[in-house]
N, C-alpha and C positions, 0 to 999 in steps of 0.2 A: 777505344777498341782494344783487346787484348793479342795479345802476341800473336795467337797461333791463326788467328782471323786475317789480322794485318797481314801476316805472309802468304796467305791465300793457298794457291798452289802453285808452292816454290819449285818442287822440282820440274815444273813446265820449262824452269830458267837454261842456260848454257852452260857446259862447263863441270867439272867435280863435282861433289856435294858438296862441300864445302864453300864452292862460290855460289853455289846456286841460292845457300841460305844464304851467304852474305848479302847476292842481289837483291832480294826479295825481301830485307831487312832494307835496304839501304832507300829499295823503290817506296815502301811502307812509309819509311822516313821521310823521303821526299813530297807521298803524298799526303803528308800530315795523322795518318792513321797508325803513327807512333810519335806520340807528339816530346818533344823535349824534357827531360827528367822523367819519362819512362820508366818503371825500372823492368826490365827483360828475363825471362825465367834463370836460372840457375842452368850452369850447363847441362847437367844429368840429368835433370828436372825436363829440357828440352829433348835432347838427347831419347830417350825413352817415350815419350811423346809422340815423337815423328820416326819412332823404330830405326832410328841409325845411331852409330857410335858417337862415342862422347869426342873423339877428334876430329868429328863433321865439325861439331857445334863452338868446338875450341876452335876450329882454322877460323870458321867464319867469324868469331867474337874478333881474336885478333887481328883478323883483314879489315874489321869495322874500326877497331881499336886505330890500327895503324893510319886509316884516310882521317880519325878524327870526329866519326859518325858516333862512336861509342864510346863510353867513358867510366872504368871498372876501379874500384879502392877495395881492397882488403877487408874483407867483414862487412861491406854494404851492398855488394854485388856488381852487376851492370846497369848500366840505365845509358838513354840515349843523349847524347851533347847536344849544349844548347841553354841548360836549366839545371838548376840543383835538382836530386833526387826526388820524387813527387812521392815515395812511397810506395806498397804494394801494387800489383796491377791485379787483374781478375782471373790473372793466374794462366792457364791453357785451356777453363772451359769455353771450348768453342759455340758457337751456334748453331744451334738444329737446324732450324730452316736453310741455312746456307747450304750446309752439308746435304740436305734432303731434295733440294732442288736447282740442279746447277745452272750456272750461268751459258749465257747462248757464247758459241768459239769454245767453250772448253774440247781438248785435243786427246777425250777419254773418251771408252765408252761408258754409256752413260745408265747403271745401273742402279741409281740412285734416287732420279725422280719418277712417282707413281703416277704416272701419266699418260694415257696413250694420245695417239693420233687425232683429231678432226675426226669426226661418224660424217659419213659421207650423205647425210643429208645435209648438213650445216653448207651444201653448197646450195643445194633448193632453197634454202631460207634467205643466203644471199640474193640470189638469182628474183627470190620472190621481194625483195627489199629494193631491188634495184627496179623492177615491174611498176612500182607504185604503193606497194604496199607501205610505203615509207611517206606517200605523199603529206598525207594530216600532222606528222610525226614534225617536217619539216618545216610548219607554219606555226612551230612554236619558238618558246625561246632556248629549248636544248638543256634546261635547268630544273633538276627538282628532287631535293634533298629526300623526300621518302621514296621516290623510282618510277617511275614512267607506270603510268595507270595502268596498262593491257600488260606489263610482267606482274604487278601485283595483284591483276584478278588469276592472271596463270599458275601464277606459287599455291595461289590460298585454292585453285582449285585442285592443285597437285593435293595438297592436305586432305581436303577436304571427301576427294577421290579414294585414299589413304586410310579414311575409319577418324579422322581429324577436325571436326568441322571448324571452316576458317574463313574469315572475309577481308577482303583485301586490308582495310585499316587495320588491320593485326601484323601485317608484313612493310618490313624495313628492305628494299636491295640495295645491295652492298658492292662494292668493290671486290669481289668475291669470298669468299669464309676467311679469308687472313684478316681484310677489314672487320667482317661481322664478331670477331673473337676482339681487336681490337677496341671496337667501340664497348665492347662487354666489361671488356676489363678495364676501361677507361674510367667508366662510366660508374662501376661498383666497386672497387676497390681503393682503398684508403693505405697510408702510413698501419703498419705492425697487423694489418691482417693476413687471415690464414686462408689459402687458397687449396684444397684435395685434388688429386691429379691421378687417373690410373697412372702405372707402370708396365709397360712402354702407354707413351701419350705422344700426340699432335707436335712436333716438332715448332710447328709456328705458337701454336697455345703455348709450351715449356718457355721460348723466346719470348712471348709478350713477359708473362711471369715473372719471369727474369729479370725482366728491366724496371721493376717494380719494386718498392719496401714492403713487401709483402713477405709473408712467410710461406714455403712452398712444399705439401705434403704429400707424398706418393703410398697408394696401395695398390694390389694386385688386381687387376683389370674386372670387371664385371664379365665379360666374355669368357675368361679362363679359369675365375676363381668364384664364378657366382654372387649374390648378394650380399655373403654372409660377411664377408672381407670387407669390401665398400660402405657397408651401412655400420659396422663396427667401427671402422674408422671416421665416420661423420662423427658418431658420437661421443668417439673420445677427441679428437680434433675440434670441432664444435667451427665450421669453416665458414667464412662468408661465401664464400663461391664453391659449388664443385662442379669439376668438367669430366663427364663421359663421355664415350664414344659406342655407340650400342650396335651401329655397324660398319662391320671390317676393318678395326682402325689397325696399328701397324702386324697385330700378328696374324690377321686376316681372318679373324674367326665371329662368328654372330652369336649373344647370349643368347640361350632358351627363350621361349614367352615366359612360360614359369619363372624365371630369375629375372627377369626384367618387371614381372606385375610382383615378386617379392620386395625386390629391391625400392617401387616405387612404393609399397607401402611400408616400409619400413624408413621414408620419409616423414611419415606423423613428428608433426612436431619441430622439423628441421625450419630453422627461421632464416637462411639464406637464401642465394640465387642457384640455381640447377640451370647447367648448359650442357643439352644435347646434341653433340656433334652430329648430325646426318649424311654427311657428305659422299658417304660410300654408299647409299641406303639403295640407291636405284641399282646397283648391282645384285643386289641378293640376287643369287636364281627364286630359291623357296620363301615362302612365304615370311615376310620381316617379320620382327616384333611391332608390337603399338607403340607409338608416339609414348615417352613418356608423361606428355602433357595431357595425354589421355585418360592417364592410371593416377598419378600423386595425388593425395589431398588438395580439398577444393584450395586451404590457405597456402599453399605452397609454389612459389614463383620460378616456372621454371619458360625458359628461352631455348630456342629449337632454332639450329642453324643447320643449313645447306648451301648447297651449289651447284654448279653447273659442269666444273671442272673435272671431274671423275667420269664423269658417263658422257659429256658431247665433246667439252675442249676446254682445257686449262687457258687457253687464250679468251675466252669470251669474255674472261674476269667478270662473271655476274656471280651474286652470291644473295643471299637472304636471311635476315633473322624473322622469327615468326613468335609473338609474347602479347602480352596485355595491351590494348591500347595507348594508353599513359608511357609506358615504359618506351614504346614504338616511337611515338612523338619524342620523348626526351634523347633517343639516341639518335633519332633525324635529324636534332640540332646540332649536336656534334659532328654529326657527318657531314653538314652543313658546312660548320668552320674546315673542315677535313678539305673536301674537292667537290662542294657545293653539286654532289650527285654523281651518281657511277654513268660513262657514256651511255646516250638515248638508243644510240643506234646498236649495241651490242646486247642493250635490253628488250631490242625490237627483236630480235635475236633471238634470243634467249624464250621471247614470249610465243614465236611462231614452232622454235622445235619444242616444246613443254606442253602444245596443244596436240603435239603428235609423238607423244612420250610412250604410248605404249607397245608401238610397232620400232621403234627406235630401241627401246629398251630394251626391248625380246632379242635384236640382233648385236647391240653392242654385249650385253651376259652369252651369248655364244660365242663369242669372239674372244671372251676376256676366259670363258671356260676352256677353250679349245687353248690358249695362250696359256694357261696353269696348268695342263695335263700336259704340253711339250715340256716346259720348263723344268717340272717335277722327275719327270723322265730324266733330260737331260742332268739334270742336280745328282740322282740317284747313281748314277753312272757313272759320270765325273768327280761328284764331294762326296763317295758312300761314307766320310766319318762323319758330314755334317747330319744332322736330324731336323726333320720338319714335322706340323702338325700334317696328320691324313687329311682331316674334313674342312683345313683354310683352305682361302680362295683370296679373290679380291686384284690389285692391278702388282703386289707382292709378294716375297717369301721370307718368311722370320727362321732364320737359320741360324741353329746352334752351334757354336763353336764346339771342336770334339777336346779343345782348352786355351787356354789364353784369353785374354783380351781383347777385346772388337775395334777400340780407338788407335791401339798401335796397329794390329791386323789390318785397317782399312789404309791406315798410311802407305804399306809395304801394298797394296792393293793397286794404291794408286801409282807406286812408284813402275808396277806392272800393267798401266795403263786401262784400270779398270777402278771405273767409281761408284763405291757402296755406302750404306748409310749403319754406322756404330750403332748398336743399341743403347750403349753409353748415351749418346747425345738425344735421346727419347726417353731415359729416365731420370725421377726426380730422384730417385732413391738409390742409383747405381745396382738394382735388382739384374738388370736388363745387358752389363757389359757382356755377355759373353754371348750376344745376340747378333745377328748379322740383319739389317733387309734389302732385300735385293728385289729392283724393281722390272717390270715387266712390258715397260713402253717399247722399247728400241725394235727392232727388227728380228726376226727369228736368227738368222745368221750373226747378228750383230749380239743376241745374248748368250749366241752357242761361243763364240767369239770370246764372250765376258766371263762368261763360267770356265773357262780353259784358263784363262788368266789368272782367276781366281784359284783354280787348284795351284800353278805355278807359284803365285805369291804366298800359299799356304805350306807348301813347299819349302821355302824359302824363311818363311817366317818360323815352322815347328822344328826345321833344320837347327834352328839358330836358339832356338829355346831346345831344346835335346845337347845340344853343344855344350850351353851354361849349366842345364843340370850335371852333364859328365863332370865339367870343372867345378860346382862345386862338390858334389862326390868325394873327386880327386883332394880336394882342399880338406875336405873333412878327414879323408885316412889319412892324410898330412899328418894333420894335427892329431888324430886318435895315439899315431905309432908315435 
């Protein structure tokens, strides 16, 4: 694990800053998620990172130093005691997903994960589960690597409902779209290959990739930059995998039909896998685009994932890949060795509100519109140097920084008790640093709450970059005179 992971979030700790990185270094240590001959970033290196001064990072090195936790030489850096020097670490890129979806007790608001509440049918569904509707479900054995029969006719009728036509042996459910992206890339991807990725992309997809000997290439999104970007870069890239997201992914925008039937045929030819993220898709208010499995050439293999997460409840964890027969079986078997099937009873679930998708759907897009038209408001008033797009929507807002940096800005964010997600940590390309997204689950008070905060940490942060340009200015007619 890399530094900046292992400390989590330090400043939750007690005390100066300085002890607080110290704790939170020492708790890392303790819990092995800095394991012996570590070596620890550079102080400045850290320092900058987590937007505090460099005598944060110095107290806490030498409080480490001084208990015997850390162990520094002259021209080789720091590394943790225990073990000789182990070599580089992975430096301070953190993980997306972590940062994108926080953990349950964090003591922030939480504007980070795009998530909202239960839709308040998911309690009839209980209600209908606990009825009987569950009876048949229960005289089995609770096991079955491709998903409980009755969500796999439900998915394939969602498709098939959709302009898709689909039969349940074409659908895999998942442990929600983290698994279905996992098993993808499990499954296709080898040593020294090349994987395309919009910029900003899937937090969890960027994470899988990552963890991979794969090579990982970013271009500008099909949503904002059209086909021309995306199918230029297949072709000079030449990728075994590429992952789109054709709706709402982080900057909340939907491509044209036009740009999505160009884009699928300017697949001729493309001899990889194509993976369609869907998982925003049930919010469009207007009308989606087609399925790209719809549009690409007949020889061309492309796999179509969703979930349930965005429109009913991120807690259901049901999720779906939907592809060839063949392909469907071989990543069952995987999923197989994985947790031998996603729970029966959450796909009972998942099958009762999917049959009643279209009166659900209608009410949770009004909600999610009415919840973007506050928020927008409140932004426009409170951040008027940040910029958004007019025509996004979705359970986010992709906000532009009016300068600086999103990775250190989110830090001083948090230090102001409000958690956002770096556009940094969503691109492969580093296009995206100067990106904010700000999510839209919490309560109305609770993100009028987060946006106040957020102007004070901006506050705070442009104070302090205005500060350094004065001095060095000052440093310059120094030296001129």
């Amino acid at each position: 694990m890399n530094t900046y992971d292992a400390i989590g979030d330090w400043m939750l700790q007690r005390g100066p800053l300085y002890q607080r990185l110290a704790a939170a270094i020492r708790d890392a240590v303790a819990r092995g998620d800095l394991a012996p001959g570590t070596v620890l970033p550079a102080e400045r290196q850290l320092s900058r990172a987590l937007s505090v001064g460099r005598s944060t990072v110095v107290g806490a090195y030498d409080l480490l130093r001084g208990e015997g936790v850390l162990v520094s030489k002259q021209g080789s850096g720091t590394w943790v005691a225990g073990a000789a020097r182990s070599g580089a670490t992975r430096g301070l890129q953190q993980e997306s997903l972590g940062r994108a979806a926080l953990s349950a007790g964090e003591q922030l608001i939480d504007l980070a994960t795009a998530s909202l509440p239960a839709v308040p049918a998911l309690r009839d569904a209980l209600q209908a589960i606990s009825g009987g509707f569950s009876d048949s479900l229960l005289g089995q054995t609770g096991y079955s690597a491709f998903g409980l029969p009755e969500a796999r006719r439900a998915v394939a009728t969602m498709f098939t409902r959709d302009g898709l036509p689909t039969s349940p042996e074409q659908i895999l459910i998942t442990t929600g779209d983290q698994q279905a992206l996992s098993l993808i890339v499990g499954h296709f991807l080898d040593t020294g290959d090349s994987v395309l990725l919009e910029d900003p992309t899937s937090a969890g997809m960027l994470d899988l990739v990552r963890r991979m000997p794969v090579v990982a290439r970013g271009t500008r999104s099909l949503s904002r930059a059209g086909a021309a970007s995306l199918t230029a870069a297949i072709r000079k890239v030449e990728p075994t995998l590429v992952y789109v997201m054709t709706a709402l992914g982080p900057e909340g925008l939907v491509p044209s039909a036009e740009e999505v039937r160009t884009f699928a045929r300017g697949l001729q030819g493309f001899g990889g896998v194509l993976v369609e993220d869907t998982s925003s898709r049930m919010l469009i208010r207007s009308e989606p685009p087609r399925y790209l499995a719809g549009l690409v050439p007949e020889a061309t293999s492309v796999l179509t994932v969703g979930s349930m997460s965005k429109l009913f409840w991120g807690g259901l964890r049901v999720g779906w890949v939907r592809g060839d027969e063949n392909v469907i079986l071989r990543l069952s078997r995987a999923k197989a060795l994985a947790d031998l099937g996603t729970p029966m009873l959450s796909q009972l679930v998942a099958a009762w509100l999917l049959h009643r998708l279209p009166e659900i759907q209608q009410e949770r897009q009004a909600e999610v519109a009415a919840r973007s038209a506050q928020a927008r408001e409140l932004v426009r008033s409170v951040l008027p140097e940040f910029t958004m797009d007019a025509d996004a929507g979705a359970l986010s807002l992709w906000l532009r920084l009016p300068r600086g940096a999103s990775q250190p800005f989110s830090e001083v964010a948090r230090r102001h008790g409000v958690a956002i997600v770096a556009g940094a940590s969503l691109s492969v390309t580093g296009d995206s640093d100067n990106y904010l997204r700000v999510a839209l689950g919490v309560s109305p008070d609770a993100f009028s709450e987060g946006i106040h905060r957020i102007a004070q940490a901006w506050q705070e942060y442009n104070g302090r970059a205005e500060r350094g340009s004065l001095t060095s200015a000052v440093r310059v007619a120094e030296l001129v005179s």
